[in-house]
C-alpha positions, 0 to 999 in steps of 0.5 A, spaced: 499 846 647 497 844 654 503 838 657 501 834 663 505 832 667 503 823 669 499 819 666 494 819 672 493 827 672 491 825 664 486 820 667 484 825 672 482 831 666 479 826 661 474 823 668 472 831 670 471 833 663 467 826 662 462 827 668 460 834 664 460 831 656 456 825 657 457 823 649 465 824 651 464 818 657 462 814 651 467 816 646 472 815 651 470 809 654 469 806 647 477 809 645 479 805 651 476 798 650 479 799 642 486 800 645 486 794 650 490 787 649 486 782 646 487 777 652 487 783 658 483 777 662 489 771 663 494 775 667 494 780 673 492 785 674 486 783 670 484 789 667 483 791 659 489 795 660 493 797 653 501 794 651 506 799 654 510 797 649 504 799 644 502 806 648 510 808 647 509 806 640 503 810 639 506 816 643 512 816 639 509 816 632 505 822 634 510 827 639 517 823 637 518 822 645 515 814 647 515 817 654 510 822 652 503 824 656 498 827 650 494 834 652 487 833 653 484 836 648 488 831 642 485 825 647 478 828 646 479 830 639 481 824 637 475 821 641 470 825 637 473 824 630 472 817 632 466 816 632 465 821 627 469 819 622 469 812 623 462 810 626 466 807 633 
């Protein structure tokens, strides 16, 4: 399994594959609005970012390490079986 090492570089990946896969910009974009906190829009930065707290909660429960960055390919998979399996 292919670790990364920040955030950012994860960031970076996803885009590049994105710009390639169409349907995975979707699916990713789609992904990222469902993990966003419900009232994103009253405190900086103003932007449709998750809970910290949630992120190291879902990373915990899938790797047993909250400061876990997830490989590539579980976001993207993750991503497709969501609209697959979910209709999302």
């Amino acid at each position: 399994m292919e670790r990364i090492a920040s955030w950012p570089a994860l960031y970076l990946r996803l885009a590049l594959r994105a710009l390639l896969r169409p349907q995975l910009a979707i699916d990713l974009l789609r992904l990222t609005w469902s993990f966003r906190s419900r009232s994103w829009w009253r405190g900086t930065p103003f932007l449709p970012l998750p809970p910290r707290e949630y992120i190291r909660w879902r990373m915990f429960t899938a790797y047993g390490d909250p400061e876990a960055v997830p490989p590539v390919a579980d976001v993207v998979n993750f991503a497709r079986w969501r609209r697959e399996t979910m209709g999302l």
